[in-house]
Phi, psi and omega in degrees: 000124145256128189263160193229124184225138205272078197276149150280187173250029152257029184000209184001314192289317173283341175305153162249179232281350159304299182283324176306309181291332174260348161285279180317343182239035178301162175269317193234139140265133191251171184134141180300130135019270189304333185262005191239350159262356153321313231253107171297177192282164156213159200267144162101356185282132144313091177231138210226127163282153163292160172277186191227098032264150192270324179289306171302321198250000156302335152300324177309325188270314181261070135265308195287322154258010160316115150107343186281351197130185150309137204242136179222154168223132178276133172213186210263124174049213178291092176303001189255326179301056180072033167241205189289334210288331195269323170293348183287320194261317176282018170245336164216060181031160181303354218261289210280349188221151194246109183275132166250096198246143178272190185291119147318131181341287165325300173309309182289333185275295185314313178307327167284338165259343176079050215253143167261137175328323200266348191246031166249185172202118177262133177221144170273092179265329175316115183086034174186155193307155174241039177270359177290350177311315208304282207311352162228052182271058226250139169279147185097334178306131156269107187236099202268130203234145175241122185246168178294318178220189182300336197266321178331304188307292181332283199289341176267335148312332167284323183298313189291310203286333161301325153263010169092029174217056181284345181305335194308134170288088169228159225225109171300148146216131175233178227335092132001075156100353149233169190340310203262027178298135174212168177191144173210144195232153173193166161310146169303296198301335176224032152305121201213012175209142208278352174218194174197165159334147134317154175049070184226188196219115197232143199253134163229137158259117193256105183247115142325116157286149187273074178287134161326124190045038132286108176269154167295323211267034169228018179222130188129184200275342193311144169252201198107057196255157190314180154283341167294350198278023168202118181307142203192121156245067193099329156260090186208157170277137193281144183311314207275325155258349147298289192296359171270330175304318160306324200281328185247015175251332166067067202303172191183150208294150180085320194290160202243142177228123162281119166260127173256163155060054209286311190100233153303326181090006218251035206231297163257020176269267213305000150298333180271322168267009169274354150213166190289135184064029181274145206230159166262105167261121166217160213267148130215153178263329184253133187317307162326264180322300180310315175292354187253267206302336194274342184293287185330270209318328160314309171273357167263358190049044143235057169267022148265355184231353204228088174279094190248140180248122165283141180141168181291101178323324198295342192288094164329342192271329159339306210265331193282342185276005216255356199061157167314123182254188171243342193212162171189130182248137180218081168268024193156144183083009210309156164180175195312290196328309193261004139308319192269326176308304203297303137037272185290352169275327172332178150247157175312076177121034170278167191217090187282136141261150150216147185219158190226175209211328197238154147007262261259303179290342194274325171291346180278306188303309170326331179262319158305313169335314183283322177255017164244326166291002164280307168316335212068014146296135202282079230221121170229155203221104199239150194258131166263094158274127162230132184252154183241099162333087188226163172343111167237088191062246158280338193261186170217178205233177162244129173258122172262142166294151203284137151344121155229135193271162174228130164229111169263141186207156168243117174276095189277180185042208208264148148262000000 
């Protein structure tokens, strides 16, 4: 068993007297640098920092004290919050390690704002891009942002003001919850200081500025975002058929969608932001176009859930490197062979689109059409026209868009 006990930025002092005692009577104390001069000495205690890289060298360290005594490791707050505590339990099950968690950074922010759990959102930049924020960059959103350093306040004001939304309000705030708590709120937009203390936490209220060409319409999770919100040279699904293809594919949290023939990637980018942890894989066979989808997900902040592989869907050794999908979109290359390859990778309630644009693919979906509802699969084979107002001189006319056929199926009954 390891206990994992939780410092505030009162250390030593805050703990209570319990916790002091299970500190104090460790074989090995774990722990940062920083969380280990909390601590008094004590003799004969082992105390080991963690390693670098942490996740790669951590079995190693706890093999090397299996069997020495008590084992405690120190962490920040709450340890399960983007801590050690949650790398601990996914390494030796929940069974083997005892969480003591202190108030969290997060907790201590929302109480100084007065802001309630249900009507926030906590995101985690520690360790991470800090464009994973944009997908919740919603005006009206409340957001206690945990940052890496000091520089995190600066830089999520540059991040705001880039995106039309310098009106937001944010409010730094640092040590938390010990002597040295400090804090300063301003606009994004009228941010002026470049570094602020460590260990720090920054609260945004999320506004929209009336910036010149800032739209609305590429932020939140729904999907259907125009075609400018994604670097594109031309190959890409039109927004009105993107979003009936999200609708029947139907995203969900965790879950992995294969984009074959991704294109733009803007396909499976709005499957990853339309739920928490929905994950991607998408296929393009041409490099040029594959660097434009791995660029999107970087500006859309999911390119940690969003994976793209260059190569050809039809190659079958292709589709075995991709993992289990739950979902799967065939928006290019199409052909029987790799209907029936995807088919047989479903699972029992997986959800294939596929869409066709020529003769030739459309007799395929027809046919698939026949032969997964022969199957017992839940299948529809549906023609999406969508017309566009546009100019006719003085007037304006409906222009139409090329036809696209859809077939969405559910896999149902035994596999």
């Amino acid at each position: 068993m390891i206990d994992v006990v939780g410092l505030g930025d009162s250390g030593w002092e805050g703990l209570p007297d319990e916790l002091r005692r299970t500190v104090a009577g460790a074989a090995v104390l774990l722990g940062g640098r920083r969380h280990l001069e909390l601590v008094p000495e004590r003799p004969r205690q082992d105390r080991r920092t963690w390693p670098s890289p942490l996740r790669d060298g951590l079995p190693a360290v706890l093999a090397e004290v299996q069997g020495r005594g008590p084992v405690v490791a120190l962490a920040s707050g709450d340890p399960l919050r983007s801590g050690i505590g949650t790398t601990l339990v996914e390494l030796l099950g929940a069974d083997a390690v005892r969480i003591h968690p202190a108030v969290s950074s997060d907790t201590l922010a929302r109480a100084r704002m007065g802001w309630s759990a249900e009507g926030s959102e906590v995101v985690t930049l520690v360790g991470r891009d800090l464009r994973r924020i944009v997908p919740h960059l919603l005006p009206g959103a409340r957001l206690v942002v945990l940052c890496a350093d000091g520089t995190g306040p600066a830089r999520l004001a540059e991040l705001l003001v880039d995106a039309g939304l310098g009106a937001s309000t944010l409010t730094a705030r640092w040590h938390l919850g010990g002597p040295r708590e400090g804090a300063l709120a301003a606009r994004a937009d009228e941010w002026n200081l470049a570094r602020t203390p460590d260990l720090v936490v920054a609260c945004l209220e999320v506004r929209a500025a009336p910036t010149a060409g800032f739209r609305f319409d590429a932020l939140g999770p729904a999907p259907g975002r125009p075609e400018h919100a994604f670097a594109h040279d031309g190959q890409i699904t039109k927004r009105d058929v993107r979003a009936s293809a999200l609708a029947h594919l139907r995203p969900a949290p965790g879950a992995h969608l294969w984009d074959l023939g991704a294109g733009s990637g803007a396909i499976g980018l709005e499957w990853c932001l339309a739920a928490p942890g929905a994950r991607c894989t998408a296929v393009e066979r041409d490099p040029g176009r594959a660097g434009r989808a791995g660029d999107n997900s970087i500006r859309h902040g999911v390119a940690e859930r969003h994976a793209v592989v260059v190569g050809d869907s039809a190659d079958p050794a292709v589709l075995t490197t991709l993992g289990s999908p739950d979902a799967v979109f065939v928006g290019g290359g199409l052909s029987a062979e790799l209907l029936d390859r995807v088919v047989a990778a479903l699972p029992r309630g997986g959800r294939l689109v596929a869409h066709a644009v020529t003769l030739e693919s459309e007799g395929l979906l027809v046919a698939a059409h026949a032969r997964l509802a022969e199957a017992g699969w839940d299948v529809e084979l549906t023609r999406v026209g969508i017309e566009h107002a546009r100019p006719l001189g003085r007037y304006l006319g409906w222009t139409p868009a090329r036809p696209v056929v859809q077939l969405s199926a559910v896999a149902t009954g035994e596999r």
